[in-house]
Every structure is written in C-alpha cells, then in structure tokens.
SERO-4910 file (N, C-alpha, C, O; in steps of 0.05 Angstrom, whole numbers):
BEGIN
 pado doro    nc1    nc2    nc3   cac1   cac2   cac3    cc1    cc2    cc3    oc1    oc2    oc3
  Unk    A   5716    978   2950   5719    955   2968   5696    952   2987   5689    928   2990
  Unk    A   5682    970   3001   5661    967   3018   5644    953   3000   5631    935   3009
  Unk    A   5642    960   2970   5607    945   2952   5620    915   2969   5611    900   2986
  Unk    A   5642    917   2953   5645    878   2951   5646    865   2978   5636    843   2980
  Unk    A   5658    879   3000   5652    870   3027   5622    864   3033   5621    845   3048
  Unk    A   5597    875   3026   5577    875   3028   5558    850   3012   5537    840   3018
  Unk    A   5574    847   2991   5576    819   2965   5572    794   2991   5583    797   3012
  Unk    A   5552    768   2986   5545    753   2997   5567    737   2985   5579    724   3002
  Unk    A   5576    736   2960   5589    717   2954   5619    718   2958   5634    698   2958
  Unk    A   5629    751   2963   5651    754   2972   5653    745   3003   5673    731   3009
  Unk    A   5634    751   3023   5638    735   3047   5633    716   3045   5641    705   3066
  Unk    A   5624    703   3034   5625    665   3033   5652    662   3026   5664    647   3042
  Unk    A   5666    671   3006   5695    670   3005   5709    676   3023   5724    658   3031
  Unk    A   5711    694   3033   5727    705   3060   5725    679   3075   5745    666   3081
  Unk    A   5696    669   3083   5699    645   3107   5714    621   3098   5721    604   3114
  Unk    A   5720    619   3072   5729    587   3056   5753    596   3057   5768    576   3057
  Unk    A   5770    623   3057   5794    631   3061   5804    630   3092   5822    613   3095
  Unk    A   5799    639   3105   5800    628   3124   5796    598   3147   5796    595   3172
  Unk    A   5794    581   3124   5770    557   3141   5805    542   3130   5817    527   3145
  Unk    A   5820    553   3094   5844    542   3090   5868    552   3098   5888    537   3099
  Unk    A   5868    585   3107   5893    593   3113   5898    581   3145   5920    580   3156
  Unk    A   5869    572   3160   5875    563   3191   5885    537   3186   5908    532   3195
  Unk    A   5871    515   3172   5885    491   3168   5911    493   3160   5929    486   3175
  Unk    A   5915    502   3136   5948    499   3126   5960    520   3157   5972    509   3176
  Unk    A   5956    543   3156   5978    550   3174   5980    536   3199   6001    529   3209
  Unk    A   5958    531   3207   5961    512   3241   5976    488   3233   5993    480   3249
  Unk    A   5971    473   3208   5991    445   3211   6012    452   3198   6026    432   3194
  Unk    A   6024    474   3187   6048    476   3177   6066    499   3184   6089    504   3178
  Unk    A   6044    514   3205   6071    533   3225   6074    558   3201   6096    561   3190
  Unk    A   6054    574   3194   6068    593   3170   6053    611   3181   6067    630   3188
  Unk    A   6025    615   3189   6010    636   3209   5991    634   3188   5970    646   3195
  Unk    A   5988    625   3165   5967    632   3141   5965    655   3127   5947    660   3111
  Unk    A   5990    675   3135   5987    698   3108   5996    689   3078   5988    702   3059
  Unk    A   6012    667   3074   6019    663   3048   6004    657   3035   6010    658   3011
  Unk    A   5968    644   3045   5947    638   3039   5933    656   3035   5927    659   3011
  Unk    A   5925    674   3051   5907    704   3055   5916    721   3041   5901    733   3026
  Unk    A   5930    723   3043   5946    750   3016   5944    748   2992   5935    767   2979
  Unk    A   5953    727   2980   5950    717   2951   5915    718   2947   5901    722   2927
  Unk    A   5909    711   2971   5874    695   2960   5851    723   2969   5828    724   2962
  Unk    A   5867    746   2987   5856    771   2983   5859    790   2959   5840    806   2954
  Unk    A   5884    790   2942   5883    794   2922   5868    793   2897   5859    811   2883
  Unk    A   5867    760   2897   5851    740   2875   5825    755   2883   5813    770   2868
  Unk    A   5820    750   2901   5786    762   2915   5780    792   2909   5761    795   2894
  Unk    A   5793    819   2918   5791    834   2903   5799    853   2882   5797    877   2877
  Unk    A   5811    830   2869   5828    833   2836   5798    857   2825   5800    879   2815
  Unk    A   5766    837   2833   5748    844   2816   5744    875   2831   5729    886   2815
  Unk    A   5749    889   2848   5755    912   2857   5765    937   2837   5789    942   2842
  Unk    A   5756    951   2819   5771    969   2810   5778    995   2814   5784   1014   2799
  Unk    A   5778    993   2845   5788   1028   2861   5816   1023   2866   5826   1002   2875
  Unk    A   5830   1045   2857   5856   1044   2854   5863   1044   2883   5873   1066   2888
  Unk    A   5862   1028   2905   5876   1037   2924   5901   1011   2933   5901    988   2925
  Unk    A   5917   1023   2948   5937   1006   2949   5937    984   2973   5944    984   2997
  Unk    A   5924    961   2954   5917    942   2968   5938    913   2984   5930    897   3000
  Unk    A   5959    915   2976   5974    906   2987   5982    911   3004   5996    893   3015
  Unk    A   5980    943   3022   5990    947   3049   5969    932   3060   5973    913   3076
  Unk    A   5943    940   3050   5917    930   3067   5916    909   3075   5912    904   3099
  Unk    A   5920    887   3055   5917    848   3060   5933    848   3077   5924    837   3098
  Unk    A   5964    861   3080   5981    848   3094   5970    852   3126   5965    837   3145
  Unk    A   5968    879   3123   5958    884   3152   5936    873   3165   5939    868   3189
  Unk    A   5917    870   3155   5890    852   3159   5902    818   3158   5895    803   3176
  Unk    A   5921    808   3137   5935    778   3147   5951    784   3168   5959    763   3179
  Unk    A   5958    804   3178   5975    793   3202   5970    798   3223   5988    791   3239
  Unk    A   5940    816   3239   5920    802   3258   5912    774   3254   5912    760   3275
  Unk    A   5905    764   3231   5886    735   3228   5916    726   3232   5915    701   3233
  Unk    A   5939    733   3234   5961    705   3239   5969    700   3264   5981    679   3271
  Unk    A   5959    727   3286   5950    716   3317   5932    699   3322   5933    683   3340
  Unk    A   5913    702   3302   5890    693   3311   5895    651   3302   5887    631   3314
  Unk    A   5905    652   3286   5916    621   3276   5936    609   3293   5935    586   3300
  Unk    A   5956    628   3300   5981    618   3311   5973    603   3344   5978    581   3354
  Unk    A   5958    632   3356   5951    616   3384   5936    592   3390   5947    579   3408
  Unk    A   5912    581   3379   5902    555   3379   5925    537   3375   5937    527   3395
  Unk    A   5934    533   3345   5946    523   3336   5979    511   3360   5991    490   3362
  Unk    A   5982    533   3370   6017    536   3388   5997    519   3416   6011    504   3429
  Unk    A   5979    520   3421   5964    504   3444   5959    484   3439   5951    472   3458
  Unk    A   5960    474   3423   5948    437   3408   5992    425   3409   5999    404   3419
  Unk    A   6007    440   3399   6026    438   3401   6042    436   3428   6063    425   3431
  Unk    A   6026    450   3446   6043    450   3471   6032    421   3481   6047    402   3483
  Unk    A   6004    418   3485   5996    387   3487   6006    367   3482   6005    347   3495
  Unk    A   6020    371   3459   6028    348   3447   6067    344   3448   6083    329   3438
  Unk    A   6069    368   3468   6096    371   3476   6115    367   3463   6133    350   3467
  Unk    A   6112    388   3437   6124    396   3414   6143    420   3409   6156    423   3388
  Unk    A   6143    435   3428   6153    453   3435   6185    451   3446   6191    437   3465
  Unk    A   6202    467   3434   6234    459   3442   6241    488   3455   6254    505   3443
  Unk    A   6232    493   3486   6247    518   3498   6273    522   3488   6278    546   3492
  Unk    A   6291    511   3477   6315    513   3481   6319    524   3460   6342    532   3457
  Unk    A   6300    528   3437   6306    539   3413   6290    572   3419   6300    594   3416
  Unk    A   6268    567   3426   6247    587   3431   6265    624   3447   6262    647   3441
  Unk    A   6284    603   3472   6293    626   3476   6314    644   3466   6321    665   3475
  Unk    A   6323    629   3440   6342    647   3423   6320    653   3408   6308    670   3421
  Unk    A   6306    649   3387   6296    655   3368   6276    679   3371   6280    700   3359
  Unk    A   6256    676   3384   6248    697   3400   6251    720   3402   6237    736   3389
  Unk    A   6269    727   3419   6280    759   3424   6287    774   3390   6281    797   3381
  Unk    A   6302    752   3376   6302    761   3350   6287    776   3338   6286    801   3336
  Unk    A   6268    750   3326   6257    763   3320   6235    773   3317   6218    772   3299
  Unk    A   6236    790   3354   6217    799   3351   6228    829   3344   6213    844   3333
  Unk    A   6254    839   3350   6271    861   3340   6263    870   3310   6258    892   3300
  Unk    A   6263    846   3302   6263    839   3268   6241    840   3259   6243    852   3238
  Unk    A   6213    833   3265   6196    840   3251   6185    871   3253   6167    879   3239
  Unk    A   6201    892   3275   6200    907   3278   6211    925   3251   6201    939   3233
  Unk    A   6234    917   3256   6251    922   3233   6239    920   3200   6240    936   3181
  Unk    A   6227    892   3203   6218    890   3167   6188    910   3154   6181    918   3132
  Unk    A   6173    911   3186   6148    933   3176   6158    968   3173   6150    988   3161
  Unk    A   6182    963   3192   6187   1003   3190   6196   1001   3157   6188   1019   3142
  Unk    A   6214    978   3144   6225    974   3112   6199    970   3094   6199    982   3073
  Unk    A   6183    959   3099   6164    951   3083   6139    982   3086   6117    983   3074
  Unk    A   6147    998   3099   6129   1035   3101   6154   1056   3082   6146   1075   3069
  Unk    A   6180   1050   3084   6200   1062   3057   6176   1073   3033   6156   1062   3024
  Unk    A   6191   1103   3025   6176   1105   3005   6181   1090   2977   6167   1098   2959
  Unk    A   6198   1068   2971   6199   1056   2952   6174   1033   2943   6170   1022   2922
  Unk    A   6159   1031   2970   6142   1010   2969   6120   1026   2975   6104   1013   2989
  Unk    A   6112   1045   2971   6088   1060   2975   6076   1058   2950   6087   1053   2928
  Unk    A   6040   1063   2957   6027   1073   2925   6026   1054   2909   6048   1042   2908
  Unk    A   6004   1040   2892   5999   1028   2870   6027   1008   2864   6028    983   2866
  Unk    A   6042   1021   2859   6070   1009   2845   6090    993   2874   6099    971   2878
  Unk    A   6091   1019   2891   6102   1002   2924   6086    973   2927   6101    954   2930
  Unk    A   6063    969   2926   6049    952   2931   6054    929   2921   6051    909   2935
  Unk    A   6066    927   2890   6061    904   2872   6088    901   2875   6093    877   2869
  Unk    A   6112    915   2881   6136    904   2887   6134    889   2909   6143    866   2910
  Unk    A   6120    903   2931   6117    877   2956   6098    857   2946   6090    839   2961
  Unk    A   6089    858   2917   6071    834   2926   6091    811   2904   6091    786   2908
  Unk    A   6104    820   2886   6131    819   2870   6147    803   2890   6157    781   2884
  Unk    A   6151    819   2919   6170    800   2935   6164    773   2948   6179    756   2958
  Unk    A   6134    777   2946   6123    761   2968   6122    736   2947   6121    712   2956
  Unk    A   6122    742   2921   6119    715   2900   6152    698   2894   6155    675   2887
  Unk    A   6173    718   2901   6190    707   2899   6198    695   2932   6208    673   2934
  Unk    A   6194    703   2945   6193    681   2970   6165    655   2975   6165    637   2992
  Unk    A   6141    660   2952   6133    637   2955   6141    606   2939   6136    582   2941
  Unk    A   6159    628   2922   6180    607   2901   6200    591   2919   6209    568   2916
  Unk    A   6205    606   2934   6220    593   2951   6214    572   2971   6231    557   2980
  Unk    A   6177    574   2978   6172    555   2995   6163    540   2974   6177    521   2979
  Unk    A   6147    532   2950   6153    509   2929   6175    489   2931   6174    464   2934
  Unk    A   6194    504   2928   6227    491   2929   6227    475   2944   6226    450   2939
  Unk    A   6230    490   2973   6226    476   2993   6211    453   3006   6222    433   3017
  Unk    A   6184    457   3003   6165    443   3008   6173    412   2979   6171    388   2985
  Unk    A   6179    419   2957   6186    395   2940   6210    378   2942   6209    355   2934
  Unk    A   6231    389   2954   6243    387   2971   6238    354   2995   6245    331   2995
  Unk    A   6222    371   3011   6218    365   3033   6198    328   3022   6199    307   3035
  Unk    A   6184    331   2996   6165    311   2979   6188    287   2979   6184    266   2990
  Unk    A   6214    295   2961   6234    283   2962   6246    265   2980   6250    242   2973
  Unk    A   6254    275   3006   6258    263   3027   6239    240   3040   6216    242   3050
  Unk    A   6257    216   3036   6242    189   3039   6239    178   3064   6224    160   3070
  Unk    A   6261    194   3082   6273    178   3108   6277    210   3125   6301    218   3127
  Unk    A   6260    224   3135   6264    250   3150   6285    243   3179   6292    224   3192
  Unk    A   6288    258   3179   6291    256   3220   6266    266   3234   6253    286   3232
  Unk    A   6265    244   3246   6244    256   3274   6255    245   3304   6243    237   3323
  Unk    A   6274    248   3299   6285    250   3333   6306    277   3337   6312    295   3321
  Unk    A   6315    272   3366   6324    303   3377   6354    291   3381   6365    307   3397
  Unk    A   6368    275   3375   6396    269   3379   6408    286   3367   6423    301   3380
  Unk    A   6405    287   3343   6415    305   3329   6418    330   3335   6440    339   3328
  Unk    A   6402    348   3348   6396    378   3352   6427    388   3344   6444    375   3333
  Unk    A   6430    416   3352   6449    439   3344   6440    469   3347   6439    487   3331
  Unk    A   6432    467   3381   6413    498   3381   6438    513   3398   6445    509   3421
  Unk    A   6442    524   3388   6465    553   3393   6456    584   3405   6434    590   3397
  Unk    A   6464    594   3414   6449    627   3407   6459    638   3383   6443    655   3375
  Unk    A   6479    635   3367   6481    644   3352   6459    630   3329   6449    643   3310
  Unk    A   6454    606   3332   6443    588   3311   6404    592   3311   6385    590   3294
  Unk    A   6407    598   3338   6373    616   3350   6370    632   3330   6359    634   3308
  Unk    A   6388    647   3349   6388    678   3339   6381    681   3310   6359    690   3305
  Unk    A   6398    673   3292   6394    671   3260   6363    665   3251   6348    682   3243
  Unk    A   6358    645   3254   6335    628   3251   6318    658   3267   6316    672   3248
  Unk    A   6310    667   3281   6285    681   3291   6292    711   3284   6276    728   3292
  Unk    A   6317    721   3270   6327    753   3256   6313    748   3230   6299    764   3217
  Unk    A   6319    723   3224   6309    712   3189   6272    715   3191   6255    722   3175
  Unk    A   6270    709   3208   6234    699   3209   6219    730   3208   6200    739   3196
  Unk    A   6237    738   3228   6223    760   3236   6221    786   3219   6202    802   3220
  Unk    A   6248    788   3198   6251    794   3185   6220    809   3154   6208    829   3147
  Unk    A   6224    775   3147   6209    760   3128   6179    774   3129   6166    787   3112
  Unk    A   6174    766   3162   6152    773   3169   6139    799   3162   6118    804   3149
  Unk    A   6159    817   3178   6153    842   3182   6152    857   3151   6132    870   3147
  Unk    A   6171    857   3129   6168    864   3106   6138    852   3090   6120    866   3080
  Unk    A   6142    826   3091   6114    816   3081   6087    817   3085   6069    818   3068
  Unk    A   6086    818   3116   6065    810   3124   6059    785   3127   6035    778   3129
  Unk    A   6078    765   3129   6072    736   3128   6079    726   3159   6091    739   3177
  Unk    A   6071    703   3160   6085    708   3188   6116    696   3195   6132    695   3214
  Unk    A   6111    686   3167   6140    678   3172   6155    650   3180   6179    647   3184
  Unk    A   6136    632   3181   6144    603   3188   6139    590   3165   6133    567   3171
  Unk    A   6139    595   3135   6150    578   3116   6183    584   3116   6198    565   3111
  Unk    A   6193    608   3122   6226    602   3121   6232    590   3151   6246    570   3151
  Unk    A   6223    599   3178   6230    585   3205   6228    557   3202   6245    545   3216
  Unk    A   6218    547   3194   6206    518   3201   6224    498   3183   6233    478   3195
  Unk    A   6232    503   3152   6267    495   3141   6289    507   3156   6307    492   3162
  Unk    A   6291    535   3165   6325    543   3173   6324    529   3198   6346    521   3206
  Unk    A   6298    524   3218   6307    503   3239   6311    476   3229   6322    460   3245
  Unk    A   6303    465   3202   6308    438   3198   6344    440   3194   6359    430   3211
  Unk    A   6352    451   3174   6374    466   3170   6391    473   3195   6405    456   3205
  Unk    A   6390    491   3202   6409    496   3217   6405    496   3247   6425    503   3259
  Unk    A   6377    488   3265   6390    471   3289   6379    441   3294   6377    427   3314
  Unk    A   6373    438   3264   6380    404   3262   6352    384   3281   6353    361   3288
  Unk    A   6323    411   3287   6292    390   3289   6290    375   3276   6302    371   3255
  Unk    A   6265    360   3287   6251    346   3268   6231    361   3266   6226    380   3280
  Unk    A   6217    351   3244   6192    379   3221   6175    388   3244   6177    412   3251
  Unk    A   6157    370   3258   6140    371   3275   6149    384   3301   6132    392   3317
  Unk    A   6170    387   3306   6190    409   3327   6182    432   3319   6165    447   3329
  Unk    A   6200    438   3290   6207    461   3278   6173    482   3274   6168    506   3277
  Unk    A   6155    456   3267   6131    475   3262   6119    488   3283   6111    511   3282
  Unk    A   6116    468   3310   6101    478   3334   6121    505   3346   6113    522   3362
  Unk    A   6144    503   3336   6166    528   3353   6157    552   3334   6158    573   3346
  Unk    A   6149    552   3305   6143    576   3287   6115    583   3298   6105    605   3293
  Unk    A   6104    562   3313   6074    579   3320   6071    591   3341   6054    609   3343
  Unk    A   6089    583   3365   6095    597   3375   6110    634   3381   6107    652   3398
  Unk    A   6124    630   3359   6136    652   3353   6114    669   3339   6108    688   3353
  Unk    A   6104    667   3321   6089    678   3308   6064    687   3331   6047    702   3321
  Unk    A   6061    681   3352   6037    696   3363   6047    722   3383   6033    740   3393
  Unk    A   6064    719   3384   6081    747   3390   6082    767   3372   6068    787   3368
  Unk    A   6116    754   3356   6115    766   3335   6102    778   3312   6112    797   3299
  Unk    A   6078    766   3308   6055    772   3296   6043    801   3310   6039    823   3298
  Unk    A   6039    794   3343   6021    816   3347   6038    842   3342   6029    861   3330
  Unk    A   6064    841   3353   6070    864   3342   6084    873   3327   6100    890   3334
  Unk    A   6083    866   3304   6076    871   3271   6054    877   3269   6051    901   3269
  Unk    A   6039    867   3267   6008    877   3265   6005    905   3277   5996    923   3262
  Unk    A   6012    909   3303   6001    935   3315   6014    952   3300   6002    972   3291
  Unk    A   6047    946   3295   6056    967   3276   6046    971   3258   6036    993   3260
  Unk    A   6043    962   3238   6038    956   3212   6013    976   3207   6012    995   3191
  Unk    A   5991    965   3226   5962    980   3219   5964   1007   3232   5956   1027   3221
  Unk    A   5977   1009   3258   5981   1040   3257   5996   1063   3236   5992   1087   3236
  Unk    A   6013   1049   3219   6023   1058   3201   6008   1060   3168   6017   1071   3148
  Unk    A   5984   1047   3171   5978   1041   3152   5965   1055   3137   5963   1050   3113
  Unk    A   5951   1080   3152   5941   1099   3144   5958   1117   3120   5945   1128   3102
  Unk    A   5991   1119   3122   6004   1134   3099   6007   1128   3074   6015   1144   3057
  Unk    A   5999   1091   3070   5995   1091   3044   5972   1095   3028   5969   1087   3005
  Unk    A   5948   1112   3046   5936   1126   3023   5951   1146   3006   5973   1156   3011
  Unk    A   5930   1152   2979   5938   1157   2958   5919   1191   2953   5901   1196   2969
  Unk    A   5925   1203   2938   5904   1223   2929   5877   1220   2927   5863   1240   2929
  Unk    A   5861   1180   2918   5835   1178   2895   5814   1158   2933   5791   1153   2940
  Unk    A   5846   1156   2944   5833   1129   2963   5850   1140   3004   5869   1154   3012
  Unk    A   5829   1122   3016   5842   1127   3044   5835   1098   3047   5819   1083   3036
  Unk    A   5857   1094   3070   5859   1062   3084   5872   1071   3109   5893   1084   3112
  Unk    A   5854   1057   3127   5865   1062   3155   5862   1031   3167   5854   1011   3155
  Unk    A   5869   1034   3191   5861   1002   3208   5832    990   3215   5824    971   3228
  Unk    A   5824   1007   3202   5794   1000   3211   5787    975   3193   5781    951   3197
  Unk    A   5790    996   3166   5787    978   3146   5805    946   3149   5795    924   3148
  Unk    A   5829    952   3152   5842    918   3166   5826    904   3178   5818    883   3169
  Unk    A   5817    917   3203   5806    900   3221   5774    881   3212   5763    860   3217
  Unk    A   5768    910   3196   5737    883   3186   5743    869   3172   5728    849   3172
  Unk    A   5762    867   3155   5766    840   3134   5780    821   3155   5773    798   3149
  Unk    A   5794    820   3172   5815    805   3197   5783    788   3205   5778    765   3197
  Unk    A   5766    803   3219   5749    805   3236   5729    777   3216   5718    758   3227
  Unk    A   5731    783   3184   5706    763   3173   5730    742   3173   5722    720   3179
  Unk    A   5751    745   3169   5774    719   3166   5766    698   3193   5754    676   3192
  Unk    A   5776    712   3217   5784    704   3240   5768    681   3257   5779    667   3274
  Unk    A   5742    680   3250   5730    660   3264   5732    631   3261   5730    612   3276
  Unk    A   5739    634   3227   5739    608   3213   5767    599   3205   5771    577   3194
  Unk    A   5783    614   3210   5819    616   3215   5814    611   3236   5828    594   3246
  Unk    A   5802    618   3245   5811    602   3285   5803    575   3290   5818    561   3305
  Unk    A   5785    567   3282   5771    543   3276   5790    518   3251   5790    493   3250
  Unk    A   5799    532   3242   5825    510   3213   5838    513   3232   5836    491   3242
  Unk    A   5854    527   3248   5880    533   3260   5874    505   3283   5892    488   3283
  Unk    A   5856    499   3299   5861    480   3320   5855    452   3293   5865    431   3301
  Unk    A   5846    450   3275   5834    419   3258   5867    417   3254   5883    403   3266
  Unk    A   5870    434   3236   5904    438   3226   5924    427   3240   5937    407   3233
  Unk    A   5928    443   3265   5951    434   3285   5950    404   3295   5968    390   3304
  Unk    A   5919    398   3292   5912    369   3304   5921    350   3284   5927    328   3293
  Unk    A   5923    356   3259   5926    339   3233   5954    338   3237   5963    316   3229
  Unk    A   5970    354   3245   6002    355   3245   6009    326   3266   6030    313   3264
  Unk    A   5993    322   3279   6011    302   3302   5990    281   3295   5989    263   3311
  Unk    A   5973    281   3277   5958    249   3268   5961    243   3245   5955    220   3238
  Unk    A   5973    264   3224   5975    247   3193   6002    247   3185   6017    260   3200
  Unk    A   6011    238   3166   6025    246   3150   6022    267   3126   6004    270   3110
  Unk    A   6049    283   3130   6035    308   3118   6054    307   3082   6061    328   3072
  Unk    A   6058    287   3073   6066    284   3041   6028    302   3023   6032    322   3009
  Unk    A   6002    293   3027   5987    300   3012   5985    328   3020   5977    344   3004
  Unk    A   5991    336   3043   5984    371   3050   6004    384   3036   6001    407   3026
  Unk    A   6025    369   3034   6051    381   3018   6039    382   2992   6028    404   2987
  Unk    A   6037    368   2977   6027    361   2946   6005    387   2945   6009    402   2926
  Unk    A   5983    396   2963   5964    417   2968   5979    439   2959   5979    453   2938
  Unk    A   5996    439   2985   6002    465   2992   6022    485   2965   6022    509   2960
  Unk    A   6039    461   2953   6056    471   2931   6030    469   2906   6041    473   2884
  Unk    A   6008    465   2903   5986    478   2880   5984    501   2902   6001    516   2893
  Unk    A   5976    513   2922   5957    540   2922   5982    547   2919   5983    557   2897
  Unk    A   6010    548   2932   6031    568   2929   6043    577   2900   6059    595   2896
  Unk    A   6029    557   2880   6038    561   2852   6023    585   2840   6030    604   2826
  Unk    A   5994    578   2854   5975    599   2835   5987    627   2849   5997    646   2835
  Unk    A   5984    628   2886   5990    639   2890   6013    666   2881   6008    690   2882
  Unk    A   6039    652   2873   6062    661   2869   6054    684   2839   6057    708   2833
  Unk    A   6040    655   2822   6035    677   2806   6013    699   2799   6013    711   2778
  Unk    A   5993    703   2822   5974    719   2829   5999    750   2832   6002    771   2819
  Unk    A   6013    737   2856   6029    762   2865   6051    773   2849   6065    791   2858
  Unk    A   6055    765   2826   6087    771   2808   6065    784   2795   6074    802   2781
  Unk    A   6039    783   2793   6034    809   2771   6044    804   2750   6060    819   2739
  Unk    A   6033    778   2739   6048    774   2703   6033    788   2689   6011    795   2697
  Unk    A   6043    793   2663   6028    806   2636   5996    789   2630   5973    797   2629
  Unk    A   6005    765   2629   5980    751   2630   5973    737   2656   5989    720   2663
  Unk    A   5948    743   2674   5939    737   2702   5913    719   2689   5904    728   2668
  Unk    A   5903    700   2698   5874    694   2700   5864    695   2711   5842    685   2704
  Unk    A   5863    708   2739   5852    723   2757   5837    755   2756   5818    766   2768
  Unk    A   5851    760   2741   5847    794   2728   5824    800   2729   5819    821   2739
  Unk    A   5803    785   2720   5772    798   2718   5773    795   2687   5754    802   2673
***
C-alpha cells in the first residue's frame, strides 16, 4: 500500500474521491463513507498485500466524515435547516450507538481477510438499501416540504439516532443514508430538514467513532501485515482537503437545486459500489 500511495495517479484519484464523496455527502447528509469505501477498495483492489483493508478504509472514511459533515452542517445552519427538536433526541443516541457498532464491528468474527469482506458484504447490503430508497424517493412526485406535519417524540428521536449510530459505528459510514429516510418516516421532515439534522449528527458522532475505531485498529493486523492509525490518517489526510471543499459546493446545491439528477447519480455509484463490496465471483474491478 505505501508503493501505490506514492503512485501519482493513485493521488490524483484520492483528490477526485474526495472532491465526490464531499459533494454527495454535504448535499445528501450521508458523511461520504458510502462513497470512500467502495471507491477505496476499487482504488486498492490493484494492491496485492494481503492486509485487511476494510478495517483501514473504514477508519480513514470516518475522520474524512468529520471533515465533510462540519462545513456542510454550517451552510445548513445558514440556511436554517436545522430542527433542535429532533437533534436533541437523536443525538444522545446515537452517540451511545456508534459506540456500540465499532466495539461489534472489532468482534473476532469480523477480523482478518475474511472479517473484512463480511463487513464489506454488509456494507453492500445496506447500500442496496439506499438504491431502494433513494428510487423510491425518484418516484415521489409531490414530497412534503413543510413542518405541519412533524411527529418528533423522544421515543421517535431516540430510534432514528440508536439506528444511525448504530449503522455508523459497524460500518464506518456515517450513517445518514438510513437517518435522513427514518426521519422522513418516522418524525415526518421534509428531505432538506432530515439531511441538514444527519450532518449535524454525524460531526459528533463521527468523531467519536473515528477515535474509537483507529485506536482499535491496530488488532486487525494479521501475521504477513500491520495497520495502525497512522496509516488511516494519511489516506483521511490526502481525502480531506478536497472532501472539505465538495462538502460546502454540496450542502450549497441542497438549498439551490433540485436534487431528482443527484438522485439518478447517486443510485449509479451506489450500484457499482454495492457490487465492488459483495465481493462477487465475477468483479470488474479486480485488476
């Protein structure tokens, strides 16, 4: 992994990865790991050192999903998008919860070569889920975008930020492709609510996941390979400038366009995506 970090053409990638996981995650409230992960993979698929690279991406995407979330949650507060009333149930959740999903996601079942590709196994079956969703969402001709409607509960918080945080912490994602439907769902925002309240959450919750995560991250080395946080931090570190930079265009695009063509986008990368991470028999990514 150091040759290819050193590869001109792998850091020109890194910056185009980041220039899309800041756009999509800033205008769609997800933090940009569902982007970075899949597209760190794809990137060093051409990598043939056995080490177990899926703890690595995750941990290295979920610094860069601080680094997306906060611009992004500031263009949102401007634009006074932000619903305290949901924030303070959801929150406390899950920030419990993403605690919870990184100590599950260090289990020895997910350790090692094979631990890895089940988390990355999981992470394709929850991007199936944001497809759904997001086609879904294509469907809908006549949204709500007003607040009459609402239905924010603590119990109905609560749910919505146990679920996020959850998600998060196992994956490495940050977790606002499921927040940003279970608030459409169940306390009844409108989209543009739901997304600016997941970016918020996510710059918390993110950081600490992240701190966990990479302090832990050192035990899934293997006998052939070592991975510590360091290594996270320089791949975060080539992400982050140009993820920070998509993350404020992004969030800005949320409250000036219509987001039907970002949708149409976003369900192609989450397709390739999904199937980058299920590890089929036949990949075209493989090398």
């Amino acid at each position: 992994m150091s040759l290819l970090l050193s590869d001109p053409v792998v850091l020109i990638s890194l910056v185009l990865l980041g220039v899309i996981a800041g756009i999509l995650g800033g205008m769609l409230g997800v933090g940009g790991s569902v982007v970075m992960i899949p597209g760190l993979a794809i990137l060093f698929s051409f990598d043939r050192t056995p080490e177990p690279n899926q703890h690595l991406f995750q941990a290295a995407a979920m610094i860069v999903n601080v680094i997306v979330s906060v611009p992004a949650t500031l263009r949102h507060r401007k634009a006074d998008a932000l619903v305290p009333d949901a924030l303070m149930w959801m929150l406390p959740a899950s920030l419990v919860c993403v605690i919870a999903g990184v100590w599950v996601s260090n289990l020895p079942v997910f350790e090692g070569a094979d631990g890895g590709r089940w988390l990355g196994r999981l992470l394709a079956v929850f991007l199936v889920y944001v497809i759904v969703m997001n086609v879904q969402k294509l469907r809908d001709k006549n949204p709500a975008e007003n607040m009459d409607g609402r239905r924010i509960t603590p119990a109905t918080g609560s749910a919505v930020g146990a679920v996020m945080g959850s998600i998060a912490g196992l994956l490495g994602v940050g977790g606002g492709a499921i927040a940003v439907p279970l608030q459409q769902l169940l306390l009844k925002l409108p989209l543009r609510n739901c997304i600016a309240n997941s970016s918020a959450i996510i710059c918390i919750s993110a950081t600490i996941g992240a701190i966990y995560k990479n302090a832990t991250l050192a035990q899934h080395a293997n006998g052939t390979s070592h991975i510590d946080w360091r290594m996270s931090l320089v791949i975060a570190a080539m992400l982050a400038p140009t993820a920070w930079a998509g993350a404020r265009l992004g969030a800005s695009l949320t409250h000036s366009l219509p987001l039907r063509q970002v949708r149409l986008a976003f369900i192609a990368l989450m397709a390739v995506a999904a199937w980058k991470m299920a590890a089929l028999p036949f990949d075209p990514f493989s090398g």
